[in-house]
C-alpha positions in Angstrom: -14.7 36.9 0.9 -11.1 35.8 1.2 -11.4 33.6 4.4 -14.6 32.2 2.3 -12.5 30.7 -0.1 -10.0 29.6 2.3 -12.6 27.6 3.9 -13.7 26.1 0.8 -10.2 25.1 -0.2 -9.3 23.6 3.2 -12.7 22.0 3.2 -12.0 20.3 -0.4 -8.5 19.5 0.5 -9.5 17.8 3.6 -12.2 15.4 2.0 -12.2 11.5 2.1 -13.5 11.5 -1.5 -9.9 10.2 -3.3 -9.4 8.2 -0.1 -12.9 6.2 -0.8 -12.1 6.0 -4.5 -8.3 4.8 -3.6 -9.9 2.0 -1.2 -12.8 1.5 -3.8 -10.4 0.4 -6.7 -8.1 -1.4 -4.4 -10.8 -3.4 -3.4 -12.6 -4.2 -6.8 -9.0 -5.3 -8.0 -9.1 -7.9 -4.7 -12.2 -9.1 -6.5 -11.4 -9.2 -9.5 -8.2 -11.4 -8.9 -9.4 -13.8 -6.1 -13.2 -13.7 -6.6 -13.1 -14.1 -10.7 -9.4 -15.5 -11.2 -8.6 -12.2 -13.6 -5.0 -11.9 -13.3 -3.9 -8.8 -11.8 -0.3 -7.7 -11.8 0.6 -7.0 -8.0 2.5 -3.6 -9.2 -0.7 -1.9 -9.8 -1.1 -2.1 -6.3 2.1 -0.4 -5.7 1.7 2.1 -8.9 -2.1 2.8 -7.2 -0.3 3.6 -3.2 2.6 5.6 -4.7 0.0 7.9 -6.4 -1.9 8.2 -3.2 1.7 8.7 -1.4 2.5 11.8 -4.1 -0.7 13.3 -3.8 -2.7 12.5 -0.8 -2.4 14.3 2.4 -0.9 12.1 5.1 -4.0 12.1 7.3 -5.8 11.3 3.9 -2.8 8.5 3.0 -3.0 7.1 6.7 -6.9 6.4 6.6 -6.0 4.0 3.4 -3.1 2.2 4.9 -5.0 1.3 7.8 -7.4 0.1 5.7 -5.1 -2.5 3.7 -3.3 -3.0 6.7 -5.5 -6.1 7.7 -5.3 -7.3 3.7 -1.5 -7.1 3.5 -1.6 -10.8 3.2 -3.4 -10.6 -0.6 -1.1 -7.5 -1.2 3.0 -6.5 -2.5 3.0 -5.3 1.4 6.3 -5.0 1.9 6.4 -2.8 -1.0 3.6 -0.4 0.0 5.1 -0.3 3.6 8.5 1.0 2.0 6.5 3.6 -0.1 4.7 4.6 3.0 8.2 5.1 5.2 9.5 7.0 1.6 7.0 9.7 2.2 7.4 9.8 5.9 11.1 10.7 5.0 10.2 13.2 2.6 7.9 15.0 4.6 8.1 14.7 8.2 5.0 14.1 10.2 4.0 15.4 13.3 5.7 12.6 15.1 9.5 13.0 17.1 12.3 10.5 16.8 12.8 8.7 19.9 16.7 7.6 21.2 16.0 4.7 22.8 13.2 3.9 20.5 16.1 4.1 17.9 18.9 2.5 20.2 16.4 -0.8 20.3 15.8 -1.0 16.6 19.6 -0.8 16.2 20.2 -3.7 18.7 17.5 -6.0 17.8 18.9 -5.5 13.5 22.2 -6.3 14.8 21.3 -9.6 16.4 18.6 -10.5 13.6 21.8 -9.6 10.9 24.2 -12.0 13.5 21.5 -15.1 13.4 21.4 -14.3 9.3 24.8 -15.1 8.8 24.8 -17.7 12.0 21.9 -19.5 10.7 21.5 -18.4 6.9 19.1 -17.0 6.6 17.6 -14.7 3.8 18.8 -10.7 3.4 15.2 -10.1 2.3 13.8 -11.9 5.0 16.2 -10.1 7.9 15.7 -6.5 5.9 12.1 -6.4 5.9 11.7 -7.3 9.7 14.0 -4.7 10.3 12.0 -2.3 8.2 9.0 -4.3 9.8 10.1 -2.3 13.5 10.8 1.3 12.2 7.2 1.4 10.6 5.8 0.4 13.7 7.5 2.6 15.7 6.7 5.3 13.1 3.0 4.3 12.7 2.9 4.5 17.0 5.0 7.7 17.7 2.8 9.6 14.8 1.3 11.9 16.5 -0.8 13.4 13.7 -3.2 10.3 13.9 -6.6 10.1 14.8 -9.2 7.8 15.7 -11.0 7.2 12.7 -8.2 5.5 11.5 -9.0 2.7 13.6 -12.8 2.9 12.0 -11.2 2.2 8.3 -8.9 -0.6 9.9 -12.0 -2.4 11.4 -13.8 -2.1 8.1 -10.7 -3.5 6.0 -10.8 -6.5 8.1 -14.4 -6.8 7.3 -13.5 -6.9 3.6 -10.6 -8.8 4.0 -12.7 -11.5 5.5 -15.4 -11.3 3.2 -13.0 -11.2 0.3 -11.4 -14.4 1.2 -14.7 -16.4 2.3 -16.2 -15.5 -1.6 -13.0 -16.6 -2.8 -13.0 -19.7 -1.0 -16.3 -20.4 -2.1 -16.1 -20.5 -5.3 -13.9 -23.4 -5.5 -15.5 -25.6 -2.0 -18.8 -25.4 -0.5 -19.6 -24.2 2.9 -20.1 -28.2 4.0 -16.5 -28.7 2.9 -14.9 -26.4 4.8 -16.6 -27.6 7.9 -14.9 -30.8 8.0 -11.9 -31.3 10.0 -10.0 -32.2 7.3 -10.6 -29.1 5.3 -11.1 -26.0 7.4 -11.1 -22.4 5.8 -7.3 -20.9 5.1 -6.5 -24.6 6.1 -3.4 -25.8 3.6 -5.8 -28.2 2.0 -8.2 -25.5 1.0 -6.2 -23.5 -2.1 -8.4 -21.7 -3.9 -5.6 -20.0 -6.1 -3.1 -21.7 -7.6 0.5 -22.4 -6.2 2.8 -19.4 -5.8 0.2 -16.8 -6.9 -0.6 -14.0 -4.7 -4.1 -14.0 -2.8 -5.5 -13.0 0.6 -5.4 -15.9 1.9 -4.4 -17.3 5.6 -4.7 -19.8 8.6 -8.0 -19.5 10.4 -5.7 -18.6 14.0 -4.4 -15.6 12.1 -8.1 -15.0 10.7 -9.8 -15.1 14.1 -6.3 -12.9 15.2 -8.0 -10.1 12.9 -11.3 -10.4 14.1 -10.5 -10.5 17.9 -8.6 -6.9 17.1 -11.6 -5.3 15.3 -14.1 -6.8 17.6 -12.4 -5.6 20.8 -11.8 -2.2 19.6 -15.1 -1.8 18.3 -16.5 -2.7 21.8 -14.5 -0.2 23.2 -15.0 2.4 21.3 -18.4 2.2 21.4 -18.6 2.0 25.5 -16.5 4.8 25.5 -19.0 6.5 23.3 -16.3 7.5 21.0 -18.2 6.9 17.9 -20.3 10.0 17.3 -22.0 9.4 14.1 -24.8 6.9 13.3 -24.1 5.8 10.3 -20.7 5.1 11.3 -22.0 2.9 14.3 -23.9 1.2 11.7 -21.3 0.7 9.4 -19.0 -0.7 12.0 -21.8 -3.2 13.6 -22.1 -4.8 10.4 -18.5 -5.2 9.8 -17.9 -6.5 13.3 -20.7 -8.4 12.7 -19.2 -10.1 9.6 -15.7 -10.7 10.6 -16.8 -12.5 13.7 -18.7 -15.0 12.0 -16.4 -15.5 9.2 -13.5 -15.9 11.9 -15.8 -18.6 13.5 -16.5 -20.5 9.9 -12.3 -21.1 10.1 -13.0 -23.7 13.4 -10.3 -22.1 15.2 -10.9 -23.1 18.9 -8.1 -20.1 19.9 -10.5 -17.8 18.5 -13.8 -19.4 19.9 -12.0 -19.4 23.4 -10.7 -16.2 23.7 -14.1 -14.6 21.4 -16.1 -16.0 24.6 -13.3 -14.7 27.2 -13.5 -11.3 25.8 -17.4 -11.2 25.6 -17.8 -12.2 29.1 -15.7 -9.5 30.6 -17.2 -6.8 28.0 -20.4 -7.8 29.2 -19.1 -7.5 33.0 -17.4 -3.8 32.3 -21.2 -2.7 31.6 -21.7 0.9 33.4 -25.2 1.6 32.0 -27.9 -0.2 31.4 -28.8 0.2 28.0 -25.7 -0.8 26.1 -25.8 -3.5 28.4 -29.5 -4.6 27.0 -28.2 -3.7 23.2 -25.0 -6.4 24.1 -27.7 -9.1 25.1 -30.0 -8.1 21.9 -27.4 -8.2 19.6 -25.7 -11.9 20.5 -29.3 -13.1 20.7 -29.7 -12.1 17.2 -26.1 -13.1 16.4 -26.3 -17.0 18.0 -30.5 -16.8 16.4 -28.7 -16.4 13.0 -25.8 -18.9 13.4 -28.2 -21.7 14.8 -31.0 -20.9 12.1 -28.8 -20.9 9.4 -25.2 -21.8 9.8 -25.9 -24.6 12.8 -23.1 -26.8 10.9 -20.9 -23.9 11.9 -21.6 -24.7 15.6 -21.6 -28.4 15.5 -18.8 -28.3 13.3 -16.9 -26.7 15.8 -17.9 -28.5 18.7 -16.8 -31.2 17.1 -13.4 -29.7 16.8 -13.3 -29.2 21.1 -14.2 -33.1 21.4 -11.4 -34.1 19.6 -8.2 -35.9 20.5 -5.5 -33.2 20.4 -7.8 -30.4 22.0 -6.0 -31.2 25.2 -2.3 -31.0 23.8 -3.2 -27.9 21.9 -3.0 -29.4 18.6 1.0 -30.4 18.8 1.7 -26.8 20.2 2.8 -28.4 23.4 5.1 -30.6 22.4 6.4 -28.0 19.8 7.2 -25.8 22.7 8.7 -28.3 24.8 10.9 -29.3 21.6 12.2 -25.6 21.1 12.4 -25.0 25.1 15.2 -28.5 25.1 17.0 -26.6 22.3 16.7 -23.3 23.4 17.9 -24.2 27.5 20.6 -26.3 25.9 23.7 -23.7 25.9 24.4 -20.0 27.4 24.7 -18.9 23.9 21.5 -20.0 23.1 19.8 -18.9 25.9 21.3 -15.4 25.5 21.3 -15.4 21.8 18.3 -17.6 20.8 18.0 -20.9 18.3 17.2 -18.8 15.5 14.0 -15.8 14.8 13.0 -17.3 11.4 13.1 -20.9 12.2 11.5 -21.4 15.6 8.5 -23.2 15.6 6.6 -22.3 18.6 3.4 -21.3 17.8 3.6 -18.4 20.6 4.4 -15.2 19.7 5.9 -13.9 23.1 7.9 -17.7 23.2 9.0 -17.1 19.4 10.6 -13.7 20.4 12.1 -15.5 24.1 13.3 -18.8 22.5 14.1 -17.8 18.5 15.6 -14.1 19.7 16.6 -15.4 22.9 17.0 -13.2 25.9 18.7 -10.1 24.9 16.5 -9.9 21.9 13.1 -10.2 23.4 14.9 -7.4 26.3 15.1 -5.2 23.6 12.2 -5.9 22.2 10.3 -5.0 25.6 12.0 -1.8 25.7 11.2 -1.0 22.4 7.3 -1.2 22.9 7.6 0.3 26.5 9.3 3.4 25.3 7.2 4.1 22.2 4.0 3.3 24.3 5.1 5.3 27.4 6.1 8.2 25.6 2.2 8.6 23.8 1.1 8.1 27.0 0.9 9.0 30.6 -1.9 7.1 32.1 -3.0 3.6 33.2 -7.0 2.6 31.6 -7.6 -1.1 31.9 -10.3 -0.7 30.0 -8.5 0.9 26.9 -5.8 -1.6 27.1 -8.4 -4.4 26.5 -7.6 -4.9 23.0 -4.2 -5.0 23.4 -4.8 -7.7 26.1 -7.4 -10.1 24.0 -4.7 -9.4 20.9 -1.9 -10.8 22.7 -3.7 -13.2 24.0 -4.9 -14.5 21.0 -1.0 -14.0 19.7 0.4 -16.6 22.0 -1.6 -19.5 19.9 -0.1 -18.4 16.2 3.8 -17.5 15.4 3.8 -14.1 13.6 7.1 -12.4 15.4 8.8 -12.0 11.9 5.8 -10.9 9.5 4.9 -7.2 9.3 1.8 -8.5 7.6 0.6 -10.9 11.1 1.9 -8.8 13.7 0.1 -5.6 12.6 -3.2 -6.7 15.0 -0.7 -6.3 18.2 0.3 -2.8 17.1 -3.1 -1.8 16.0 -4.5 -2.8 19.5 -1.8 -0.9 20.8 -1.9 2.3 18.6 -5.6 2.2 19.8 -4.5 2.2 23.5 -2.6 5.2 22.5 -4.6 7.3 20.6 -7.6 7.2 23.3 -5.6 9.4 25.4 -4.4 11.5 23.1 -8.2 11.8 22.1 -9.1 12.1 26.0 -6.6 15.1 26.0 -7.5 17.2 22.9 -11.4 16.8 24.9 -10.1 18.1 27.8 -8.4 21.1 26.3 -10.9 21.8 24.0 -13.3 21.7 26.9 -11.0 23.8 29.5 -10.3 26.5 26.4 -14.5 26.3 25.9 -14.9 27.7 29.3 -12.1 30.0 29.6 -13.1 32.5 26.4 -16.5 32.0 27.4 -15.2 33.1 31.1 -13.6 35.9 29.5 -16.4 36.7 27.2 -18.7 37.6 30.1 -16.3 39.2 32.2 
């Protein structure tokens, strides 16, 4: 009778019933605000996390920060990232503090607090990136996480995008944000008004979103890692949704690395049927597009035939620009032009040119040690999103916003928890025969 009740108590405790509800009101506030123009005081979103921080369980609490990690943009994130590291203090997760994890955070604030006062810039701005790298290192060395995480951050990108194209649409129509001079998340496309908090962003950053949940959805589901069917279902739709939402913002980055990724998905095939359900389902998807968003299409065809496909859009000579600058002394080779005011639009050349060498040394050391220590072994097909994320990365500048680089560590947190996943199989599997050895012995 006693271990009943314990089962019904861990059962309760366990369930995902104040994590929907949390997500649930989170959400109909984001609608509320940017869909119906109701002003909404971005506190509430802080006063609504800290209650889930107090109360939730930190599997429970994790499941709804990857879910708003994709809508950060429309949200007090900084704030909610702080509360999130608060609790981690309080009560120590199942993750272990790494020395040279630490070493490279310590180095890489130095330098960023040396270019504040060399170039200066902002405390807040310097603080929060430094905060930005011990939540990522905390969010990757965790080791209490588990996969479905990734399922609520692939949904929250879904809502996100859906969030923002409603919003949008209230104030244009879909034909105006087709044109090439007003393109969704574009700067001439404001559906809020000036200085107001909204989820709203460029459509490179957009498709940088969708290229994360798309990638690890595909890979999740060739590695058969998605047991449930209504959670295949769920997560269809939502990749389904953020995909062609991404593609309404024009972005030729996205388009181009969308087909990159598709093609070698479709090449990695082992059995036959999910290789007939791939075919099905872009049949249906490019059915749907031409039948009723062909503007979509044309409109973006339009955008490869232009003038300044060739030159990237400026991003060429932006690089160049930086590169004269950057190449111009030893000090600025070794110490960088400046994190928060280069303009290359290329995360890895933001980090080498703005951070300069030592910085971006560091910084590779940083993501080697917390990746190598979660994991042991080489999977090219688990690094994928990672791959198609930093790929992707190298067309947008996000190196000093938590909000924009969370796609990179996501795709890498998912590189890293498929082992870990791989492992608990294997044990439970080897421990599975072994008392079953033993029970007929």
């Amino acid at each position: 009778m006693i271990e009943k009740k314990s089962y019904i108590k861990q059962t309760c405790s366990d369930s995902n019933i104040g994590v929907l509800f949390s997500i649930a009101l989170i959400v109909l506030l984001l609608v509320l605000r940017d869909v119906f123009s109701i002003g909404i005081n971005k506190l509430l979103f802080v006063v609504i996390f800290a209650y889930d921080a107090l109360f939730m369980k930190k599997k429970q609490l994790d499941r709804v920060l990857f879910f708003i990690l994709p809508i950060l943009n429309g949200l007090p994130g900084n704030y909610l990232i702080m509360v999130y590291l608060f609790r981690i203090i309080a009560e120590k997760g199942d993750f272990y503090v790494n020395i040279q994890v630490l070493f490279c955070i310590l180095i890489m604030s130095i330098l960023s607090v040396y270019q504040m006062f060399i170039y200066s810039y902002r405390y807040s701005d310097v603080l929060f990136s430094c905060i930005g790298l011990v939540f990522f290192a905390v969010l990757l060395l965790d080791k209490s996480s588990d996969i479905d995480n990734l399922y609520y951050y692939i949904v929250g990108t879904s809502v996100m995008s859906i969030i923002f194209i409603l919003a949008t649409l209230r104030v244009y129509s879909l034909n105006d944000i087709l044109t090439i001079g007003k393109r969704l998340g574009d700067e001439t496309v404001k559906y809020n008004k000036m200085g107001t908090m909204s989820i709203s962003m460029d459509p490179n950053y957009l498709g940088l979103f969708a290229i994360t949940a798309c990638s690890l959805y595909f890979v999740l589901m060739r590695k058969e890692k998605i047991k449930k069917s209504y959670i295949k279902i769920l997560l269809t739709v939502s990749v389904a949704i953020c995909s062609i939402i991404a593609l309404i913002g024009l972005s030729r980055a996205y388009a181009i690395t969308y087909c990159l990724m598709i093609l070698v998905i479709f090449f990695i095939q082992k059995k036959a049927k999910y290789l007939l359900i791939l075919l099905l389902a872009f049949g249906i998807g490019y059915y749907v597009l031409n039948k009723y968003l062909s503007n979509v299409l044309d409109s973006l065809f339009i955008r490869f035939r232009d003038s300044n496909t060739i030159g990237g859009n400026g991003r060429i000579d932006i690089n160049k620009a930086n590169f004269a600058i950057w190449s111009n002394s030893i000090i600025s080779i070794m110490f960088g032009i400046g994190l928060f005011s280069c303009e290359v639009h290329c995360m890895p050349l933001q980090y080498l040119f703005g951070g300069g060498v030592i910085y971006t040394v560091f910084f590779l050391l940083y993501a080697y040690n917390i990746t190598y220590n979660r994991r042991k072994h080489f999977d090219y097909i688990d690094l994928l999103p990672f791959s198609f994320t930093l790929l992707m990365s190298c067309t947008v500048p996000l190196a000093t916003s938590i909000t924009y680089m969370t796609p990179v560590a996501i795709s890498l947190f998912g590189y890293i928890i498929l082992e870990d996943l791989l492992s608990k199989e294997k044990n439970a599997a080897y421990y599975s025969i072994h008392n079953r050895t033993r029970y007929n012995l």
